[in-house]
C-alpha positions in Angstrom: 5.1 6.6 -51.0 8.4 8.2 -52.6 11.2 7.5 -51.2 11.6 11.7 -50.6 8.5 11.6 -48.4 9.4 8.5 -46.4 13.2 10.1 -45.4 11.0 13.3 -43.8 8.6 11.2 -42.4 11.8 9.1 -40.7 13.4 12.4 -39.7 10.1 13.6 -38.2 9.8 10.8 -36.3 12.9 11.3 -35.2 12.6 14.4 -34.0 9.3 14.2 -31.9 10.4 11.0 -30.5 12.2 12.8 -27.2 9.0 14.8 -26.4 6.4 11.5 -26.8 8.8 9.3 -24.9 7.2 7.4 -22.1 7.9 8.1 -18.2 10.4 5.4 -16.8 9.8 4.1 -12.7 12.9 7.2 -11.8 10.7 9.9 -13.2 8.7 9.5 -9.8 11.5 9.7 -7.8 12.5 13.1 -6.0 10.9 16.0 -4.5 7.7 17.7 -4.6 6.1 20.1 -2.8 2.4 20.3 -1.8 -0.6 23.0 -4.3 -0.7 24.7 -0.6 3.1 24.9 0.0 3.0 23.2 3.3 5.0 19.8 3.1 7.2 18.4 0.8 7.3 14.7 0.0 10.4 12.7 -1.5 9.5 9.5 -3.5 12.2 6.8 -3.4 12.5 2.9 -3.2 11.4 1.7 -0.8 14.5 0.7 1.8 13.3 -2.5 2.6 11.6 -3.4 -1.2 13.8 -1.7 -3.8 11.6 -2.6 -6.4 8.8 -0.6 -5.0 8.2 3.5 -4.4 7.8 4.6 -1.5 7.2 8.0 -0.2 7.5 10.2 3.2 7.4 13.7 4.6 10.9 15.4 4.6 9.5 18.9 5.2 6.5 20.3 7.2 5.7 23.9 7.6 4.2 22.7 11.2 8.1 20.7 12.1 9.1 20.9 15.7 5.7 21.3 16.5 2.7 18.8 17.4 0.6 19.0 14.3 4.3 18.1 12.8 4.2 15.1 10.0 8.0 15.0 9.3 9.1 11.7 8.9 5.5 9.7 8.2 5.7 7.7 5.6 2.4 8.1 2.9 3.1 5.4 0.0 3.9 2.5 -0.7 3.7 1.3 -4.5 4.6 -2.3 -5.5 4.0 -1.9 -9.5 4.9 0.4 -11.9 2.9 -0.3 -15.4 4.4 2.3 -17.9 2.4 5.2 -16.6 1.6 4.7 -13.4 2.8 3.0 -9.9 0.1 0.9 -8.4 -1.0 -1.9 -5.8 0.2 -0.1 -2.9 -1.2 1.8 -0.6 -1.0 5.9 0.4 -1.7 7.7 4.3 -3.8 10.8 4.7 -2.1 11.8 7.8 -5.5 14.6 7.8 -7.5 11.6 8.7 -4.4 9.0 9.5 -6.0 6.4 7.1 -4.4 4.5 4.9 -6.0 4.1 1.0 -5.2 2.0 -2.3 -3.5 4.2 -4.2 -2.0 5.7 -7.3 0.3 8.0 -8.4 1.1 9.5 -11.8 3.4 12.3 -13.3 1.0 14.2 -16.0 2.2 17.3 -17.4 4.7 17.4 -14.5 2.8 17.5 -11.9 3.0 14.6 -9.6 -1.0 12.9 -9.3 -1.3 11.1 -5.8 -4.6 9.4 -6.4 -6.5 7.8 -3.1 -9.3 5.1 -3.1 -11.2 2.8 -1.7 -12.8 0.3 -3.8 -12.2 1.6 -7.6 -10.1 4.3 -8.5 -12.3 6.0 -10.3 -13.9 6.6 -6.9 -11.3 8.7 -5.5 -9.6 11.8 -4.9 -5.9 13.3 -6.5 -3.8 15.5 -4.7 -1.3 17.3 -7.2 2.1 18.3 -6.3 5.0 20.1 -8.3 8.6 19.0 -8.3 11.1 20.7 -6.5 15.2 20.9 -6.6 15.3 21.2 -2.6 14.0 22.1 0.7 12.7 25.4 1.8 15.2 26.1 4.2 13.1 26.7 7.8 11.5 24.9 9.9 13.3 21.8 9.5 12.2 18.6 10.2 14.6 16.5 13.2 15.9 13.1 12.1 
């Protein structure tokens, strides 16, 4: 190869490097809001493990009321892998059971993935990140 063609090669690989860059354990962290627009979730460390993600309801359409979720906490992730946080757990508080579980940012969508047995085997709620709270009802502390 001359040495012309390897200098654009390095300067193309320099430029698509930002877009192919992988996800780092922070790019989970944040809000996102529910496909139906009724709850939004905020993934963090975990208080008590703050090498592990863990995720709860800040926002309910249903707060102050008795179908209210504010405040539940639905993950708990011990491992992040380079694409993904596993070996953890996530709550359905629709059937208030708790399942192995996943989660994944893919195309920017946030991919909660819960199973029993293999993952293959289970279902993917997607969410969409958000830069705050919609502003009523609010969920008490």
């Amino acid at each position: 190869m001359r040495l012309g063609h390897r200098l654009s090669l390095a300067v193309l690989l320099v430029c698509i490097a930002p877009f192919t860059s992988a996800l780092s354990p922070d790019d989970f962290k944040g809000l996102w809001i529910t496909t139906e627009r009724d709850g939004v979730l905020e993934f963090k460390s975990c208080p008590n493990v703050p090498e592990s993600l863990c995720g709860s309801v800040v926002w309910d359409k249903d707060a102050n009321t008795s179908h209210s979720t504010c405040g539940i906490q639905i993950a708990q992730l011990s491992r992040y892998d380079g694409e993904a946080w596993r070996d953890g757990w996530v709550y359905d508080p629709r059937d208030r059971k708790k399942y192995k579980g996943s989660l994944r940012v893919k195309s920017g969508e946030l991919h909660i993935r819960a199973f029993l047995g293999a993952e293959i085997l289970g279902q993917t709620e997607r969410l969409q990140r958000v830069a705050s709270l919609p502003s009523l009802p609010v969920c008490n502390p």
